[in-house]
C-alpha positions, 0 to 999 in steps of 0.5 A: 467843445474846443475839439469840435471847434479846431476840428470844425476849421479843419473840415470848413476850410476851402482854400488852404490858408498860408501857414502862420493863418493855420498857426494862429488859427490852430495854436493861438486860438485853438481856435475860437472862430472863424471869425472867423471874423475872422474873423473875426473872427473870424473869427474869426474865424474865417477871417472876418472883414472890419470897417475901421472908423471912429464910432461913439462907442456908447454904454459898455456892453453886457449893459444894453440901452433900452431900444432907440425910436424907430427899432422895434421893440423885439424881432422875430427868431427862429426856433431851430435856430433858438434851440441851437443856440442854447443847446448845451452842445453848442459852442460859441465860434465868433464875434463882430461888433458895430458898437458896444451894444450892436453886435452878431455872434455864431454858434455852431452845434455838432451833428453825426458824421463829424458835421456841424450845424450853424446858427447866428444871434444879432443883437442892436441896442437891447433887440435880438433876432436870429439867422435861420440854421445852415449847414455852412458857416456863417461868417459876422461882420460890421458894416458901418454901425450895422453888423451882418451875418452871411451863411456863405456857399462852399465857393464862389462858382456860380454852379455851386449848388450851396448858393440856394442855401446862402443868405444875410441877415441884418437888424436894423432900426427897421426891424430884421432884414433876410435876403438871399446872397446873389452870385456876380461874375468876378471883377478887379474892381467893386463899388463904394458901398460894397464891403470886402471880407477875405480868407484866402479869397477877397470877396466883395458884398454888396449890402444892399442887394446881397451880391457876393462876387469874388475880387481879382488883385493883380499879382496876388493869389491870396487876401487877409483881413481887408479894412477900410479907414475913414479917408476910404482906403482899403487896406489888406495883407496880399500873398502870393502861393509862395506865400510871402506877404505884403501890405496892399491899399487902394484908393480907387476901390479895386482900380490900383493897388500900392504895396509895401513889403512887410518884412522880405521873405516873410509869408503872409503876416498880420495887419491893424490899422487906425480909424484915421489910417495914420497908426497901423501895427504889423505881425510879419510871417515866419521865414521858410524852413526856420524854427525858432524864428523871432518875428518883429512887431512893427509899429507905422504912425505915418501910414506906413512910410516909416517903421518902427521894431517895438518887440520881437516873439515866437510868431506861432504865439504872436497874433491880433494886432490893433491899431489907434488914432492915438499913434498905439496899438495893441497885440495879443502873445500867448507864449509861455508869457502872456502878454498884451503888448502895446506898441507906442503906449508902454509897458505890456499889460497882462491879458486876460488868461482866457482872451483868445484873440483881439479886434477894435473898433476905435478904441473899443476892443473885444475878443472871443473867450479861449476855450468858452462861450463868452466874449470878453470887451475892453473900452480902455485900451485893454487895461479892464476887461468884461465878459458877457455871453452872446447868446 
């Protein structure tokens, strides 16, 4: 599974991602998403887009809570898309969670002629539905304490005929939502309400209507894992086709974009920042034409104005940061020593053997399983881990 998997990004794939994303992608996670999201997932992979704010974090997941008043007591599911998800061909490719208990999975099944079918599983507070299978991938993201699953087009003209098939699907206390995604123009600036998701191309969804626009940053030809905090930045990494990379944040929803420089020459890097902003740890890039290159591991408890070098790896093996309130993070090294290393908080942990990436939600963290189906939850900052399956 995990060939059809590496293979699946390969073919996906539309805009060519710079090279530590193909690294981590391919040789960190083998790779189990999106994402993803992302991306994670994703996720992820795709990257997937994460909301960062302070959530109650409720009972630890694969313990569901009964359903809350006003969320039915089941919702409807498609049975393609059921038969998919529990084929024993099918993979598991990615993860996003709103909450413990509120999360969305893909899955994705391989069809004749090296393609694949794709299918999702939404499941709040004990209740699950499904999204309608597709033949592009679908991408799963949090937006607020709600998670969506998109089945995105191939691009973002609006004369691409893969718009007919694109669709979000929701599941919220009134029951499962579906709406077709809508093509907008692309703009420099977007609303308060919309939510940004990128890999490669920054993209705006609104989720009230299901408009999907392309977002342009003045002087950047690409965008990575975009995350808002409770003061309502927007934070991201943006490169330019050289493929250096450096932090980007705006105020204003698009209006003026800041930045600040990861570390000079690197290209492209990796970014988690705090529910509250103030914490964010950095993975910069590797350097062109080195090999054996050591990367640092940076550590902001002021918003990025001051930097502290808390470790040094092999940046093909270094991957997943996250960051806390409480002025910690978390990173993810998969070197011939594996280690969950905690900037600000100590001593590495060791990981588990089959984590193969990491995203947090206030101080809940989770990953997709490397090489498996399950994924794997921590609600203690990575001392304990849990599996479950997201079917």
């Amino acid at each position: 599974m995990s060939e059809l998997k590496e293979l699946s990004w390969e073919v996906q794939k539309t805009v060519q991602p710079l090279p530590f994303e193909a690294l981590e992608r391919r040789g960190v996670r083998r790779r189990h998403r999106r994402q993803a999201l992302t991306g994670a997932g994703v996720v992820a992979t795709v990257t997937i887009a994460v909301l960062a704010a302070v959530l109650p974090l409720g009972n630890a997941t694969g313990t569901e809570k009964p359903p809350t008043a006003g969320t039915p007591a089941s919702a409807p599911v498609d049975q393609a898309a059921e038969k998919l998800i529990h084929d024993k061909k099918s993979g598991a490719v990615g993860i996003a969670f709103a909450t413990p208990t509120r999360w969305a999975s893909v899955w994705m099944s391989p069809q004749p002629g090296y393609t694949w079918n794709y299918a999702a599983v939404l499941s709040r507070d004990g209740v699950r539905t499904t999204a309608p299978v597709r033949k592009n991938q679908y991408d799963v993201l949090r937006v607020g304490d709600e998670v969506l699953a998109l089945s995105m087009p191939t691009s973002m003209k609006g004369s691409d005929p893969t718009w007919a098939q694109a669709v979000m699907v929701g599941l919220t206390d009134q029951g499962r939502i579906e709406k077709k995604l809508r093509w907008a123009p692309p703009t420099t600036e977007f609303g308060d309400g919309d939510v940004l998701l990128a890999s490669g191309t920054l993209r705006a969804l609104n989720p009230e209507t299901g408009t999907l626009r392309e977002v342009k940053i003045p002087g950047i030809d690409n965008a990575y894992q975009p995350q808002r905090d409770t003061t309502g930045r927007w934070w991201l990494v943006g490169a330019k086709n050289s493929g250096v990379g450096n932090i980007y944040w705006t105020d204003d929803r698009g209006k003026t974009w800041d930045h600040s420089v990861i570390s000079p020459g690197r290209m492209g890097g990796r970014l988690g920042v705090s529910p509250d902003g103030k914490t964010i740890v950095a993975i910069p890039g590797s350097k062109p034409g080195t090999t054996g290159d050591l990367v640092p591991l940076q550590l902001s408890t002021d918003r990025g104005e001051h930097w502290t070098t808390v470790a040094t790896r092999n940046p093909t093996y270094l991957s997943s940061p996250v960051a806390f309130d409480n002025g910690t993070g978390l990173a993810l090294y998969q070197g011939k020593k594996r280690e969950l290393l905690r900037p600000g908080a100590g001593a590495a942990f060791t990981p588990p053997a089959d984590l193969g990436g990491l995203t947090s939600i206030g101080g809940f963290v989770y990953g997709m399983q490397y090489n498996g189906n399950h994924a794997i939850t921590s609600t203690d900052h990575g001392k304990t881990w849990k599996y479950f399956e997201p079917r």
